[in-house]
C-alpha positions in Angstrom: 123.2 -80.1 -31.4 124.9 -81.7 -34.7 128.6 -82.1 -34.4 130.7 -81.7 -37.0 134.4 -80.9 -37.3 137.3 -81.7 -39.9 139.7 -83.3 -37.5 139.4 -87.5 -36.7 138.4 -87.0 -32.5 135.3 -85.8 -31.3 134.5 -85.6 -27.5 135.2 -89.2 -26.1 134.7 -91.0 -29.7 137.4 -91.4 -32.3 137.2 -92.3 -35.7 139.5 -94.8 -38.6 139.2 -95.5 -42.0 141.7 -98.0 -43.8 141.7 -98.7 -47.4 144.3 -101.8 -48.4 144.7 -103.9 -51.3 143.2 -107.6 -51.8 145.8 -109.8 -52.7 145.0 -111.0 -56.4 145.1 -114.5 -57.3 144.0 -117.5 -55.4 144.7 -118.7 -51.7 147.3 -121.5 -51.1 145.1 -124.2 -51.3 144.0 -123.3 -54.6 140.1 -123.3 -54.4 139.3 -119.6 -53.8 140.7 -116.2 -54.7 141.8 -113.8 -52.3 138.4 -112.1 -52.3 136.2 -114.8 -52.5 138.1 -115.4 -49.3 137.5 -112.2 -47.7 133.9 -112.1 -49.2 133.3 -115.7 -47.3 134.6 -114.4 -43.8 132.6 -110.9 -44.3 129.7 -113.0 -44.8 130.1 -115.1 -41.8 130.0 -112.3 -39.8 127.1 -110.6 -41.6 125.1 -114.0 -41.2 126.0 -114.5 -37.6 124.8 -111.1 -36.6 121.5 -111.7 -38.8 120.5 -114.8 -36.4 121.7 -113.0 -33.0 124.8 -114.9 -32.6 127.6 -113.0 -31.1 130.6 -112.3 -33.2 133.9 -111.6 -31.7 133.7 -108.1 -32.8 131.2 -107.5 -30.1 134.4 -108.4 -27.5 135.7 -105.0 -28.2 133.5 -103.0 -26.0 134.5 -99.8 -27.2 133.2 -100.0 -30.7 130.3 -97.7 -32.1 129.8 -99.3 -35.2 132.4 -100.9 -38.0 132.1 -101.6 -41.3 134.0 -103.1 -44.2 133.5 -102.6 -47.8 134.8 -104.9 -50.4 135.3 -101.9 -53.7 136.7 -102.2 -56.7 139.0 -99.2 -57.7 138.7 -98.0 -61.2 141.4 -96.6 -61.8 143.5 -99.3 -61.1 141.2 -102.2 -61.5 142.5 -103.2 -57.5 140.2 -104.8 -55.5 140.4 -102.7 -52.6 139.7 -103.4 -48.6 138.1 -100.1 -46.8 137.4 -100.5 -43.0 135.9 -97.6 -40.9 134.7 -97.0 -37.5 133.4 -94.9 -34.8 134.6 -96.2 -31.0 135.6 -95.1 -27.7 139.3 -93.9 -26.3 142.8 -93.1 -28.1 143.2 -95.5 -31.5 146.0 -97.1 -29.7 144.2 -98.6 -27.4 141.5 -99.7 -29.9 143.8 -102.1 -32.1 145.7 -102.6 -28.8 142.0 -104.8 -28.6 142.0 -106.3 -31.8 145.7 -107.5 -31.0 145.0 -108.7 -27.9 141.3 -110.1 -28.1 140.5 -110.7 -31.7 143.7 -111.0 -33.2 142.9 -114.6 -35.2 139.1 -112.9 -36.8 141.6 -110.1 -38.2 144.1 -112.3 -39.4 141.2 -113.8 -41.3 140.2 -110.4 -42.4 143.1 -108.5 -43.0 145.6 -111.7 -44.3 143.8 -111.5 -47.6 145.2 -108.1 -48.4 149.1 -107.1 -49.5 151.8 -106.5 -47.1 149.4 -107.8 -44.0 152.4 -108.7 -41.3 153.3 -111.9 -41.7 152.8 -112.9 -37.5 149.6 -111.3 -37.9 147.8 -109.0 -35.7 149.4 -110.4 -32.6 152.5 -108.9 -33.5 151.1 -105.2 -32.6 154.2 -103.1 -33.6 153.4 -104.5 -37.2 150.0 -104.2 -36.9 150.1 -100.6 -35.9 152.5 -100.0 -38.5 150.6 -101.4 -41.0 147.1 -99.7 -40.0 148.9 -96.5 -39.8 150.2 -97.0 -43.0 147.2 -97.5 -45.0 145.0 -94.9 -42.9 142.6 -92.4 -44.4 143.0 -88.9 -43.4 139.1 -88.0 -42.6 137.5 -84.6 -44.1 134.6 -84.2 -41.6 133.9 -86.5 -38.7 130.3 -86.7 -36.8 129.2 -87.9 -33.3 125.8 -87.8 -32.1 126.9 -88.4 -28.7 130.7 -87.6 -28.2 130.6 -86.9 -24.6 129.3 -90.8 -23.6 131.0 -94.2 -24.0 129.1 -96.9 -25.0 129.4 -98.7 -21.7 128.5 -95.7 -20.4 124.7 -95.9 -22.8 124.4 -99.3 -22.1 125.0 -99.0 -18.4 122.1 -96.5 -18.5 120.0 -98.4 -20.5 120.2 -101.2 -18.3 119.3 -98.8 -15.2 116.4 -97.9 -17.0 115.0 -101.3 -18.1 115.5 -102.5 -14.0 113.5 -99.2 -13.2 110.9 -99.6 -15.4 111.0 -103.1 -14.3 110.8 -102.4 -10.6 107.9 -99.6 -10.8 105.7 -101.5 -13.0 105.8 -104.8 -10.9 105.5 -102.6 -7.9 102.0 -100.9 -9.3 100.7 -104.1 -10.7 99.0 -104.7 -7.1 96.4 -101.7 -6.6 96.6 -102.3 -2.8 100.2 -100.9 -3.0 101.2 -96.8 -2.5 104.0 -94.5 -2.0 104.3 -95.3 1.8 107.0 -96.6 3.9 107.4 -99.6 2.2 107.5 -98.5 -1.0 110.7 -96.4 0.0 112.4 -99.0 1.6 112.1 -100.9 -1.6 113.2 -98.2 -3.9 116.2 -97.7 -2.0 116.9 -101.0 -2.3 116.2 -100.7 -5.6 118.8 -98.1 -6.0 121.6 -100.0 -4.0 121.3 -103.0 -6.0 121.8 -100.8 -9.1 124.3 -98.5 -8.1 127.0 -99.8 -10.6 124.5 -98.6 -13.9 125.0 -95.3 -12.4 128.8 -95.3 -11.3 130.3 -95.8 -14.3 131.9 -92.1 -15.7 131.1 -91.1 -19.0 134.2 -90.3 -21.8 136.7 -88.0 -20.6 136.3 -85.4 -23.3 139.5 -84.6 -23.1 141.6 -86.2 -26.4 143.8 -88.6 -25.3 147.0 -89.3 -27.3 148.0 -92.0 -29.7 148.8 -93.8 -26.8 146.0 -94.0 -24.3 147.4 -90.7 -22.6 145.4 -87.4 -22.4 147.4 -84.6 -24.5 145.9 -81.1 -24.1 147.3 -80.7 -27.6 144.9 -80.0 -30.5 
């Protein structure tokens, strides 16, 4: 069943969209504007992800998908800065992470654009500030899947490739059956890969702006 509802949390899996304004003019060293800048960095991480090189992004394990969009505003001829994303968990928490593991690949991002705080991200009161300050308010938000974390997929993903894994080298000799020691292998099968299974899927409670559940609405 589709879900769609016009309020930013869904299940376990929250939403942000952030528009901000590219600094015009050129960087301090003179050689490239503001956006040619950004554009560079953007494309770094574009081409990175292209050849299957991790990006630091990827050390944010809550994150769904994100996306940035370098636009043009014509009304005001700004060159405008829109993030969005889908993730996992209260948006505290979730720039809590970019401040704590990222915090120099958003300074990269994010310190081409007006009034960026001038420690960066790993000053998080400013950071939250400033994200809160340039936030979008959503219209209509969709999950596919807002009852599961993405650990929670990957775990079972993994459980299923070590399952698949198992039964197919297991069947590859003909001599072998469903006897006695078929079952003592499963179950050890099972034990080693107990931890794909343990891990709990997204409270679907909403938790606040803080990492705290709220039975608010």
């Amino acid at each position: 069943m589709s879900h769609v509802q016009d309020s930013r949390f869904l299940g376990g899996v929250n939403e942000l969209t952030v528009i901000t304004t590219i600094k015009r003019g050129r960087t301090q060293d003179g050689v490239l504007t503001y956006k040619q800048q950004l554009q560079k960095v953007l494309d770094s991480v574009v081409n990175r992800e292209s050849k299957g090189i991790p990006t630091p992004i990827r050390l944010v394990q809550t994150i769904h998908f994100a996306r940035w969009i370098i636009w043009e505003d014509p009304s005001s001829q700004e060159d405008k800065l829109i993030f969005t994303s889908n993730y996992d968990g209260s948006m505290w928490q979730y720039l809590r992470d970019f401040s704590t593991l990222i915090a120099a690949d958003m300074d990269r991002v994010w310190g081409n654009c007006e009034g960026y705080p001038q420690q960066g991200c790993r000053d998080f009161d400013a950071f939250w500030q400033y994200v809160k300050q340039h936030q979008v308010k959503t219209t209509a938000f969709y999950a596919a899947i807002p009852d599961e974390s993405l650990l929670r997929r990957q775990s079972l993903r993994s459980f299923k490739a070590n399952f698949d894994r198992f039964m197919a080298e297991w069947y590859a000799d003909e001599r072998r059956g469903c006897n006695g020691e078929f079952r003592q292998a499963f179950d050890r099968f099972v034990k080693e890969n107990q931890t794909y299974l343990n891990l709990e899927s997204t409270d679907p409670e909403r938790p606040s702006e803080h990492g705290k559940k709220s039975s608010s609405a």
